[in-house]
C-alpha positions in Angstrom: 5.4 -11.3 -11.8 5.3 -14.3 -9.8 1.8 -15.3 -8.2 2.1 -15.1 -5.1 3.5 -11.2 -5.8 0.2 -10.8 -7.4 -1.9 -12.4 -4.6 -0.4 -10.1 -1.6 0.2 -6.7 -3.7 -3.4 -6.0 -3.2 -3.6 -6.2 0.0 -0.9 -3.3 0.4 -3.1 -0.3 1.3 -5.3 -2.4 4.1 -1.6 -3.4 5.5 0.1 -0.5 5.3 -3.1 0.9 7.0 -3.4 -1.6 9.9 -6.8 -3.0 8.7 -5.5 -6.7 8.1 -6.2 -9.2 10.4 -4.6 -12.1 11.9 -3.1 -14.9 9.8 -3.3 -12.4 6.4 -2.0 -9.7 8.2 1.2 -12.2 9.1 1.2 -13.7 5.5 1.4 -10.0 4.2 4.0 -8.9 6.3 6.0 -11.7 5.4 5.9 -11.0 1.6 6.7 -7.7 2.4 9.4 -8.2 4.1 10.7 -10.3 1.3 9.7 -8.6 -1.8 11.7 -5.8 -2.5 9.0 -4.5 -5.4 6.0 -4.8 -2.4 8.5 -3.5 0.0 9.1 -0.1 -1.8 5.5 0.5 -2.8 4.5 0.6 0.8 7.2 2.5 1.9 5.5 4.9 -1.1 2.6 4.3 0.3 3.2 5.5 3.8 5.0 8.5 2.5 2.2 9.5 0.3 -0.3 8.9 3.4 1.7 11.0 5.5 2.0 13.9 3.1 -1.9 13.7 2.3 -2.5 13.9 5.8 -0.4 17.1 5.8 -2.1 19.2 3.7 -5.4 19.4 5.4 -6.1 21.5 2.4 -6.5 18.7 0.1 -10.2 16.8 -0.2 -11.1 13.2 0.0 -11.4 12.9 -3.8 -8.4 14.1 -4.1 -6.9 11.3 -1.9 -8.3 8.9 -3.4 -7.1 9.9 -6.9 -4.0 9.3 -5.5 -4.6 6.1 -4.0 -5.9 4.7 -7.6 -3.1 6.2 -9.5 -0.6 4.7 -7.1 -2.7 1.3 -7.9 -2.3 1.9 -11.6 1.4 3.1 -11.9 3.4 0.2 -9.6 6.7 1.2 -10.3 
């Protein structure tokens, strides 16, 4: 993986989430939009938000759980 993959990757949950600001919001966006690897794991990320938010069922641990595993398995 190249560096600068590295450098944006984990900044995908904050993006995805619309807690980046200014000029690293930009910069992440703009990786995004050229990285097909970054591009797909937030698409995956989104979807996995969406269905969390769902299932109202489902606990804040549990959320989380999935956040980290989705961390640890990146494609």
């Amino acid at each position: 993986m190249r560096l600068d993959h590295l450098r944006y990757r984990r900044y995908l949950d904050a993006f995805v989430d619309g807690e980046l600001d200014g000029d690293l919001r930009g910069r992440v966006a703009g990786h995004v939009a050229a990285c097909p690897m970054c591009a797909r794991d937030a698409d995956v990320t989104v979807h996995v938000k969406h269905s969390l938010a769902r299932h109202r069922g489902l606990t804040e641990r549990a959320a989380d759980r999935m956040r980290l595993w989705i961390r640890r398995h990146p494609g």
